[in-house]
C-alpha positions in Angstrom: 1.4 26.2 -6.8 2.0 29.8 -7.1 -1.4 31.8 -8.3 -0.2 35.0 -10.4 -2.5 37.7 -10.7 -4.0 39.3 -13.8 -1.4 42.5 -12.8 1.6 40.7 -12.2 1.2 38.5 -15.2 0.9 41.3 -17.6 4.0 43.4 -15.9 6.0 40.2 -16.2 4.6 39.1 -19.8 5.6 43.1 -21.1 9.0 42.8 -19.4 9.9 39.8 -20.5 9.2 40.9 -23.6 11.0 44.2 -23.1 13.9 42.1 -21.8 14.2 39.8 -24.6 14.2 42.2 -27.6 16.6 44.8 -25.2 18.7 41.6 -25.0 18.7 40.9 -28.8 19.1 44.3 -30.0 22.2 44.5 -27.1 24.0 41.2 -28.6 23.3 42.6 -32.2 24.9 45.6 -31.3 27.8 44.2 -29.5 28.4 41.9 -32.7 27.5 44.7 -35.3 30.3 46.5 -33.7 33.1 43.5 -32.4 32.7 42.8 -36.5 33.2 46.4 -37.8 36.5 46.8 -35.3 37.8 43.7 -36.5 36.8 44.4 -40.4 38.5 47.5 -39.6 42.2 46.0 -37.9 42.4 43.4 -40.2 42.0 46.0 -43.0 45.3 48.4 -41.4 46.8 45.0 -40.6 46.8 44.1 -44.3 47.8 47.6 -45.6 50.6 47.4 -43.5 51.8 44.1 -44.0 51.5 44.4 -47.7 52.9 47.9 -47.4 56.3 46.8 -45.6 56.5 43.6 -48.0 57.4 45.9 -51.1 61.1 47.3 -49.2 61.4 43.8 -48.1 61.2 42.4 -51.1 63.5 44.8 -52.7 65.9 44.4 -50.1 66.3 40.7 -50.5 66.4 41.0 -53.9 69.2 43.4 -53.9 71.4 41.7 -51.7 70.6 38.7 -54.0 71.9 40.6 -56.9 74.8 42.2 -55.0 73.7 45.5 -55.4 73.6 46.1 -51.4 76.6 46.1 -49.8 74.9 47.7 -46.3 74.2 44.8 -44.0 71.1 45.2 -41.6 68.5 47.1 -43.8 65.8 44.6 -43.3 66.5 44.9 -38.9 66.1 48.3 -39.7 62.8 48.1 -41.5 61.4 45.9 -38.6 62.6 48.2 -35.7 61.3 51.0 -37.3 58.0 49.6 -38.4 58.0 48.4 -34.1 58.7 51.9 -33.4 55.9 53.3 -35.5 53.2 50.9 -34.1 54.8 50.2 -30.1 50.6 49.3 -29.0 49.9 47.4 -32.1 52.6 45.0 -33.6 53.7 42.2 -31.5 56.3 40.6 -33.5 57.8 40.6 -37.7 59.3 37.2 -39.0 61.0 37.6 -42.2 61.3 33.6 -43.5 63.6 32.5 -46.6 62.0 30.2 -49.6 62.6 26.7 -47.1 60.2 28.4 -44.3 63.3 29.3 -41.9 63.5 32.5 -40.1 66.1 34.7 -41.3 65.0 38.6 -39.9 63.0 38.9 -36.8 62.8 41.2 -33.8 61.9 37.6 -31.8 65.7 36.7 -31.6 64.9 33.4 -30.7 63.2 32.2 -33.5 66.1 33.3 -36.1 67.5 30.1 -37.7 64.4 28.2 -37.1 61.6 27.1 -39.0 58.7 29.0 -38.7 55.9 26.9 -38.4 53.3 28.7 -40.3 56.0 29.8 -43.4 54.3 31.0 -46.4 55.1 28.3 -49.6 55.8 28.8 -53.0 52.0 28.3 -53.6 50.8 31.3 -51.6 51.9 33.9 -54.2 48.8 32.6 -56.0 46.9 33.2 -53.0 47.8 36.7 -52.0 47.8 37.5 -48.4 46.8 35.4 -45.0 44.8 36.4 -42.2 44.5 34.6 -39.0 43.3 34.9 -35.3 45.5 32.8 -33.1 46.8 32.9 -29.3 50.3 33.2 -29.0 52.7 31.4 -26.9 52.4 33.9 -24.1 48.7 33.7 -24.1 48.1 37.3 -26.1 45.5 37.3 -28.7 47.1 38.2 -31.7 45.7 38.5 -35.3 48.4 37.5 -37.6 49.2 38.6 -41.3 51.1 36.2 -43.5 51.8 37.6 -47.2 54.5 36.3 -49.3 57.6 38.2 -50.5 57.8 38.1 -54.0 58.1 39.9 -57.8 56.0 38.3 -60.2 56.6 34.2 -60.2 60.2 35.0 -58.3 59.9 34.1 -54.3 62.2 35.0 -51.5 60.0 33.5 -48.7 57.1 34.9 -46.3 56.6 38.0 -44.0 54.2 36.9 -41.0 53.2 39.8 -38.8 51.3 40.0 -35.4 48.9 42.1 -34.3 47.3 42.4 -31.1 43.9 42.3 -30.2 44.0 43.2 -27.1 42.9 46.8 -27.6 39.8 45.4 -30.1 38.6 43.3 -27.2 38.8 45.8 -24.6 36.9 48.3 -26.5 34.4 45.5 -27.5 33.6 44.8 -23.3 33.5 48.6 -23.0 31.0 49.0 -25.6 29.1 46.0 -24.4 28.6 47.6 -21.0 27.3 50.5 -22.4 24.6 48.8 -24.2 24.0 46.8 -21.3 23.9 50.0 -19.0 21.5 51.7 -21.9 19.6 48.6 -22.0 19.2 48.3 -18.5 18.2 51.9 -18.2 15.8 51.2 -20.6 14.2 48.7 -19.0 13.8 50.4 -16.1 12.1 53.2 -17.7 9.5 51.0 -19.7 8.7 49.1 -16.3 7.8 52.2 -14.8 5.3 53.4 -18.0 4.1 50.0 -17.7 3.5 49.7 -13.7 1.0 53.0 -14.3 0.1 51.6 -17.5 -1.1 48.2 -16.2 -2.4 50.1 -13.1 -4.7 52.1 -15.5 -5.6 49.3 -17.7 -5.5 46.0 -15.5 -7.2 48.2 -12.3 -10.8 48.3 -14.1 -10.3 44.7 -15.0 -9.6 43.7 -11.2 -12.4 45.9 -9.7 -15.1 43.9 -12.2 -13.3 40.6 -11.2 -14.0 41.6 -7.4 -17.5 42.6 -8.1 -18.2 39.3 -9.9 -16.6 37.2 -7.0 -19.3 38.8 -4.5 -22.2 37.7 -6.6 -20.9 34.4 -7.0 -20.8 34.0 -3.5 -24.7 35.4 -3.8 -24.6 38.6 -3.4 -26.7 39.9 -6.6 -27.1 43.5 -5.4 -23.3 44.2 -5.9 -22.9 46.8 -9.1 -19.7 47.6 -11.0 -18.7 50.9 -11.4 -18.5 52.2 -15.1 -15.6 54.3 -15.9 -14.8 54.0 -19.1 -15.9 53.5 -22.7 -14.5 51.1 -23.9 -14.7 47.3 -24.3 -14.1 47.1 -20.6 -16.7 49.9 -19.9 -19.3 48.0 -22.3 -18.2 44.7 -20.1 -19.1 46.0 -16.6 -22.6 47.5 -18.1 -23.5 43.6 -19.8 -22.8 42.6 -15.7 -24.7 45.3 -14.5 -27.3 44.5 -16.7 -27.0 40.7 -16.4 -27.4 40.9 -12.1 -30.2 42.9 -12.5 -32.3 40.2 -14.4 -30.4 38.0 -12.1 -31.4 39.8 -8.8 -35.5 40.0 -10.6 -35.0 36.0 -11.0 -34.1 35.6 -7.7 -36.9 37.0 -6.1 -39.3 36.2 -8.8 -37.9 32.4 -7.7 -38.5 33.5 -3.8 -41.7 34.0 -4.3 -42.4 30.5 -6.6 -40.9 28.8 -3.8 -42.6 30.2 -1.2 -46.2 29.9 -3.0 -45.1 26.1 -3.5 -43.9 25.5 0.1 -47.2 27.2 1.1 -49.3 25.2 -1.5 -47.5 22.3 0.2 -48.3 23.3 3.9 -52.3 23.7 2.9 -52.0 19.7 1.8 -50.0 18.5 5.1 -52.9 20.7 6.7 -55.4 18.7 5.0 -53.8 15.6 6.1 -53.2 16.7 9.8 -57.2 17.4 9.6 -58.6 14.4 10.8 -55.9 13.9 13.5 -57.0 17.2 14.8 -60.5 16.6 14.5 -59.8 13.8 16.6 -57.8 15.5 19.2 -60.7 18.5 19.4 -63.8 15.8 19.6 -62.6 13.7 22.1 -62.5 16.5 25.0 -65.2 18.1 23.7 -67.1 15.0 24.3 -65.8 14.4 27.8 -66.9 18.3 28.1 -70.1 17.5 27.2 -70.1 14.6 29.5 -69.1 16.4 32.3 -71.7 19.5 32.5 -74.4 16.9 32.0 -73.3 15.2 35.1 -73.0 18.7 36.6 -76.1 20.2 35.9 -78.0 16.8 37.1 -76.0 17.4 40.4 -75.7 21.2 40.9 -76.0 20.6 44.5 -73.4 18.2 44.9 -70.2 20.7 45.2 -67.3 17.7 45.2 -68.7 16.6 42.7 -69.1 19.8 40.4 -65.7 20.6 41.3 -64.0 17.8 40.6 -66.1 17.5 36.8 -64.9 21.5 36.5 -61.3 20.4 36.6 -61.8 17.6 34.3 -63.9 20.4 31.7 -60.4 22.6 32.2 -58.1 19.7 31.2 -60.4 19.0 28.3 -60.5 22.6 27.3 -56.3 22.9 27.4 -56.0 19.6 25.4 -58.4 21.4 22.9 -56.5 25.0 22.7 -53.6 23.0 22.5 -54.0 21.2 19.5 -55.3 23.7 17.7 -52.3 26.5 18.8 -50.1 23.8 17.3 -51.9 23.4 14.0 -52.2 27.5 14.1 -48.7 27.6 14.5 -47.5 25.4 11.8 -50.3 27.3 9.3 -49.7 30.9 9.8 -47.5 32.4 7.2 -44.2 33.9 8.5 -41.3 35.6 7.1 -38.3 33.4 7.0 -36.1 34.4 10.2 -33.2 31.9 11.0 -32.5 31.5 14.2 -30.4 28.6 16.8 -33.0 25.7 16.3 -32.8 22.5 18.3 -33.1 20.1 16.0 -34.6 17.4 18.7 -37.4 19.4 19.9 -38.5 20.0 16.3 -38.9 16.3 15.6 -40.5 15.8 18.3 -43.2 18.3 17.8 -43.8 16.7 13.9 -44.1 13.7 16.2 -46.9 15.1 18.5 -48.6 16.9 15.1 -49.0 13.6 13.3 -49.5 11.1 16.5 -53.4 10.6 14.9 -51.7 9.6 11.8 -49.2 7.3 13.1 -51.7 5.1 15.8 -54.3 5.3 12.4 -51.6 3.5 10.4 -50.6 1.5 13.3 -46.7 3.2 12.9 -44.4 2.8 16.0 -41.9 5.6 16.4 -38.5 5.2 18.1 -36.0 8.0 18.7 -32.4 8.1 18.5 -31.7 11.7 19.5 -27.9 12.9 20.3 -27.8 14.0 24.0 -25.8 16.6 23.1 -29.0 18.5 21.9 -27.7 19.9 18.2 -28.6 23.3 16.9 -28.6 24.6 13.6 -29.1 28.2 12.4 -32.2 28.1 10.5 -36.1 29.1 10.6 -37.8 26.5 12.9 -41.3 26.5 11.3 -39.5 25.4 8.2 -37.6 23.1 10.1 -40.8 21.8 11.1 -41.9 21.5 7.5 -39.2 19.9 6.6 -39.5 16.8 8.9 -43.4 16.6 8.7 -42.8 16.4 4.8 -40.9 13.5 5.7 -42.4 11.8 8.1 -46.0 12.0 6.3 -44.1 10.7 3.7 -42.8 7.8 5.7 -46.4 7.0 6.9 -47.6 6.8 3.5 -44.4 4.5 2.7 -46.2 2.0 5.8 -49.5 1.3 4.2 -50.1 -1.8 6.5 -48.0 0.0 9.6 -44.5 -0.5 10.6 -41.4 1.5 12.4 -40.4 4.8 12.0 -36.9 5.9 13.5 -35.8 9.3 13.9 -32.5 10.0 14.3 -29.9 13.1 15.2 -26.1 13.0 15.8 -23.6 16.1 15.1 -20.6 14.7 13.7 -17.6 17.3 12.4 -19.3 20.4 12.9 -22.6 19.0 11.1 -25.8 17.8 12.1 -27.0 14.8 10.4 -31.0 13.6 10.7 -32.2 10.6 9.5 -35.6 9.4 8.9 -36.2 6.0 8.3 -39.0 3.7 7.6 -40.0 0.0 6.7 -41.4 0.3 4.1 -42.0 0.0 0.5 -39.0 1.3 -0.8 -38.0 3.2 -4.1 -37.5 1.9 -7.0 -34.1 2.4 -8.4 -35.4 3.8 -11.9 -37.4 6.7 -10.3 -35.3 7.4 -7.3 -33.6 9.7 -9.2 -36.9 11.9 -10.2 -38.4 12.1 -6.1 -36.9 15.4 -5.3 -38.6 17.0 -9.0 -41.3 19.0 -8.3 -44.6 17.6 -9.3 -43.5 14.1 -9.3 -45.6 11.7 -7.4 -46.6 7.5 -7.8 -49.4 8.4 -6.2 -53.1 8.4 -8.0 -54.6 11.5 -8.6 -55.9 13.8 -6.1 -53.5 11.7 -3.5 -51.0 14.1 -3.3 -49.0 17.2 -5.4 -45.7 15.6 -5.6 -44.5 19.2 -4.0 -43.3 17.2 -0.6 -40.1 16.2 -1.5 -38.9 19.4 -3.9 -40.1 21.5 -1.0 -37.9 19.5 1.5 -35.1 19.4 -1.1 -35.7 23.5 -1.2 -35.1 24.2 2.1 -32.3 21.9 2.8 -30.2 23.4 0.4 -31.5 26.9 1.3 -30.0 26.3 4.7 -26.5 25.4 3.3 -27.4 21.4 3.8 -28.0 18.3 1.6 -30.6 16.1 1.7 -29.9 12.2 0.4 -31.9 8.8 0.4 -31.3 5.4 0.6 -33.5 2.6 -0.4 -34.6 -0.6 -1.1 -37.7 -2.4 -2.5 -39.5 -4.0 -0.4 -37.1 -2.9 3.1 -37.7 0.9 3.2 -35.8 4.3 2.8 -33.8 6.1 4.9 -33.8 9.9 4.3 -30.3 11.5 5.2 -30.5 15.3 6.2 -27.1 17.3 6.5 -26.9 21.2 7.9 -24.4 23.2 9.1 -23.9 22.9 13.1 -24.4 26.2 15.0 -21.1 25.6 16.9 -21.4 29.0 19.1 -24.7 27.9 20.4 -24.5 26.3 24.3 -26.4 22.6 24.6 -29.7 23.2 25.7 -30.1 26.3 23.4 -33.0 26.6 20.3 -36.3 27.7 19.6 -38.7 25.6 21.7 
């Protein structure tokens, strides 16, 4: 379907209008004036035709009486009245009181009956008028008025007059009207091609602004040139992305205070893994410069004890980079991001928590290495979110799968567990902030919002399947980084 602008629309909407009332008044004019041209022939027709029916009559009535003894007055009256009007009259039939021709200058109808003789009756009536095509195809209008003296009748005088002169100068004046129409139309089309430019241009400009912030672009401003409803328009959208543009960052930093309030409490639950990971080397440590300081003479052996006091010492400043890592506060910088390697690092953060709850982890990660365009730590966030919340599903252990595959230019990561499930009445309510079937003090209920934040914050979706008592499978959808080679990401 065709899409007509707000421009087009209203140049089309005022010509059409233009060219319907042009067209009425045009065919209005052309019949105002075919009406007064005929009004005004069948008028001289009349006048004429009742004007040569007095000698007629007087003719006819003297040759009745026998006071004419000239033959051929009546021929005479017809050729003359033919001579006076050559471009009007067609023809002159003279009929007697039975309807036959008796004077015409159409020779062959004399001694016929004429088919449309006037009667005995029409005296009543006065005279006829009629618009008829004659036999040679003429358009003739013809005048029939009856030859008489009081009651006395001597027949009928039908007269033809053509119309061939009314017709042509009805065309001519209809092209004229059309020609001024036209020109009209032309004329207004122009007036309103600038007028529609300096109404409708205002109009598109604020529809152009308004389509960049709904694509999110909130710092976009109209321009204000004018004081009328159209100016008072752009100002209310000026106005209304400003508050828009305040809410936005006012929501930035809500968001960010949540997903940071979020990250403290998968810190605190990370805590006794790292504790773990810290206290086993350091015992070992300890271990070892016993044994060394009970054997300082014994090089091999203080050498060999010094390597193990090394290892011990990187295992330490390992785990704790990581949990430094995932703690510090950064700015949000997207950037390629290989999906893989950040589920395995949630794996290596939470390994305490997943041999504590007796959870085995299998992987299912595409070969083809899938990147996204988004900020790893919160990539990282993301997935621990999910995970912890998987352990938590798996109070008695079980199996956590982690999946990746890009499929259509989108990278889809699933995280699946055995175990509880949701029920189907609150699965609706998991991704609302502050929502939690956990006891009090066993969790915020910020997990899942703050997941659900920063998929749809990277362009994705985030989606769950479930079922009581055989786990949940939480879907993750992003947009693929399709430029990026395999191998690339933030490692």
């Amino acid at each position: 379907m065709v899409r007509l602008g707000l421009r087009t629309k209203f140049f089309l909407y005022s010509n059409t209008l233009i060219f319907v009332t042009m067209g009425l008044v045009t065919l209005l004019g052309v019949s105002h004036e075919r009406r007064s041209l005929y009004e005004a022939i069948e008028s001289r027709a009349r006048s004429i035709a009742e004007a040569v029916a007095v000698p007629i009559t007087d003719a006819l009535m003297y040759e009745e009486l026998g006071l004419v003894t000239e033959t051929g007055l009546i021929d005479n009256y017809i050729s003359e009245l033919l001579n006076r009007h050559p471009d009007l009259l067609r023809y002159v039939v003279v009929t007697d009181r039975q309807g036959i021709v008796s004077y015409s200058n159409r020779w062959e109808l004399l001694g016929k009956p004429f088919q449309r003789a006037l009667t005995q009756e029409a005296v009543a009536g006065g005279s006829q008028l009629e618009r008829r095509t004659s036999s040679w195809g003429e358009r003739i209008l013809e005048v029939r008025t009856p030859l008489h003296i009081s009651t006395r009748f001597w027949g009928g005088l039908a007269m033809g007059f053509t119309l061939e002169r009314v017709d042509r100068e009805v065309v001519a004046i209809a092209k004229r009207m059309a020609v001024l129409a036209l020109l009209l139309m032309l004329g207004n089309s122009i007036l309103t091609a600038m007028y529609v430019e300096t109404l409708i241009r205002p109009i598109l400009s604020l529809h152009a602004t308004m389509r960049r912030a709904g694509r999110g672009n909130f710092g976009v401003r109209a321009l204000v040139r004018r004081y009328d409803e159209v100016g008072e328009l752009a100002n209310a959208f000026n106005g209304m992305m400003e508050e828009l543009e305040e809410a936005r960052e006012r929501e930035k930093l809500q968001q960010s205070q949540l997903a940071h309030t979020e990250k403290m409490v998968a810190l605190g639950t990370l805590a006794a893994g790292v504790a773990h990971e810290v206290n086993n080397p350091l015992a070992g440590i300890l271990t070892c410069i016993e044994t060394m300081r009970a054997n300082l003479k014994d090089e091999k052996l203080c050498d060999r004890y010094l390597d193990l006091v090394e290892d011990g010492i990187k295992r330490i400043e390992h785990t704790v980079q990581n949990l430094l890592d995932f703690s510090r506060p950064r700015e949000v910088r997207p950037e390629p991001t290989a999906i893989n390697h950040s589920l395995q690092h949630v794996v290596e953060l939470v390994d305490y928590q997943l041999r504590k709850n007796k959870v085995e982890v299998e992987f299912q990660l595409d070969e083809r290495n899938p990147i996204v365009l988004a900020d790893h730590f919160q990539m990282e966030q993301l997935f621990l979110n999910l995970v912890l919340n998987a352990i938590q599903a798996m109070p008695g252990g079980g199996r956590l799968l982690l999946r990746s595959r890009e499929v259509g230019g989108r990278v889809i990561v699933e995280v699946r567990d055995t175990g509880v499930g949701i029920p189907d009445e609150i699965r609706d309510r998991i991704f609302d902030p502050f929502f939690s079937t956990r006891g009090v003090g066993e969790g915020t209920g910020l997990g899942l919002a703050v997941s659900y934040g920063i998929v749809t914050a990277h362009g994705g979706k985030i989606q769950v399947e479930s079922r009581v008592g055989a786990g949940s499978t939480f879907r993750v959808t992003l947009p693929a980084r399709r430029d990026a080679a395999p191998g690339e990401g933030t490692s």
